[in-house]
N, C-alpha and C positions, 0 to 999 in steps of 0.2 A: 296628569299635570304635575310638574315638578313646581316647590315655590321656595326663592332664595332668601335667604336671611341674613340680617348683617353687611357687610361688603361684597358680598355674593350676590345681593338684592341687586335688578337691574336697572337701578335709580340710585344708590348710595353713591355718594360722590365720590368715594376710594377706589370705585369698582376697575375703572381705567388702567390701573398701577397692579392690580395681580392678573386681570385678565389675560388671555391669551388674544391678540388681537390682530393673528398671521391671516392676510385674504389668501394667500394660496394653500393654509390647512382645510382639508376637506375631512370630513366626518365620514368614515366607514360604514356604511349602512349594509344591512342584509337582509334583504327578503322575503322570509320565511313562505312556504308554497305553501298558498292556499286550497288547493284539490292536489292529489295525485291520482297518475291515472292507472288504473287494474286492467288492462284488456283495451275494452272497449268503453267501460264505463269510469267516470270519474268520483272518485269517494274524499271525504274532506281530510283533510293531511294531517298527521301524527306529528305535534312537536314532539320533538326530541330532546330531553335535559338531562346534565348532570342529575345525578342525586344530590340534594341537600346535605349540608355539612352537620353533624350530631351537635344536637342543642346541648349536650352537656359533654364533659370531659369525663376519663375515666377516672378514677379513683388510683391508679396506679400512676398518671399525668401529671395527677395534684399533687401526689405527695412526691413525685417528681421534680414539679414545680416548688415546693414549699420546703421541703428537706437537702434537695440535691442528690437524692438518692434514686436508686434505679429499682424498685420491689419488687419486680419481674425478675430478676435476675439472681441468681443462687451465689452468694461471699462468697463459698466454699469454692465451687467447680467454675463459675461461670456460666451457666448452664439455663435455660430458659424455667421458669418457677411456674407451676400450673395451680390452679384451686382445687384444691380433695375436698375441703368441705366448710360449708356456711352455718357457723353456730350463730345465733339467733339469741335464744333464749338467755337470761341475764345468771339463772341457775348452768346449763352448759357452759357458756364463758368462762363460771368462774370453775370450774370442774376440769376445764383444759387447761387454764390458766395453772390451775393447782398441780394438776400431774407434769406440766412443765418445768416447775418448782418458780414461776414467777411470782403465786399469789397464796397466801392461808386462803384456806375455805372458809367463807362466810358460815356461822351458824345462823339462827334463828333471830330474829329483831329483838331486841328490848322491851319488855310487856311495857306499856302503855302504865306511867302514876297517875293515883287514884286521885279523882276531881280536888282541888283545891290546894295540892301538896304539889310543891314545885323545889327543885336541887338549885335554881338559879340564885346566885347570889343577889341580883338589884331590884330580887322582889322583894316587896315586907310582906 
């Protein structure tokens, strides 16, 4: 059961003015078989559907979408861009990042000040 809302509703007084209201449109209806037959005997019917459309976009789509650029594809040659490898971890990142000459290498964090001592200035 479908249910309309708005001027779609089958009672809304506007509904008249967008409807389609042609008596010689006929609605395409199709059949779907409910048995098919194997031989002799009849077995019940296989619909047949597309696959489903992918719930999410690729990651090359978006930034397709969001930059105008194409990340599949090679500045250089043109040429179709494949994935070698998935760095993960936030120490590899910045380790390729480094050897690339994009990023210094992170060292170690800042030990932790000792309870009560603070560098901020709008403390007293």
């Amino acid at each position: 059961m479908i249910r309309y809302h708005g001027v779609f509703a089958s009672r809304h007084h506007l509904r008249a003015a967008i409807a389609d209201r042609d008596p010689n449109a006929t609605a395409s209806v199709v059949q779907l078989p409910l048995l098919e037959r194997h031989g002799q005997e009849e077995r019940p019917a296989k619909i047949r559907s597309s696959p489903p459309p992918p719930a999410r976009l690729a990651w090359s789509r978006l930034l397709a979408r969001v930059f105008s650029i194409d990340v599949t594809i090679c500045p250089e040659c043109g040429g179709r861009m494949k994935i070698l490898k998935a760095v993960l971890l936030p120490e590899d990142i910045d380790e390729a990042l480094a050897r690339q000459g994009l990023l210094e290498p992170r060292g170690s964090p800042p030990a932790p000040t000792p309870t009560g001592q603070t560098d901020l200035p709008w403390t007293a």
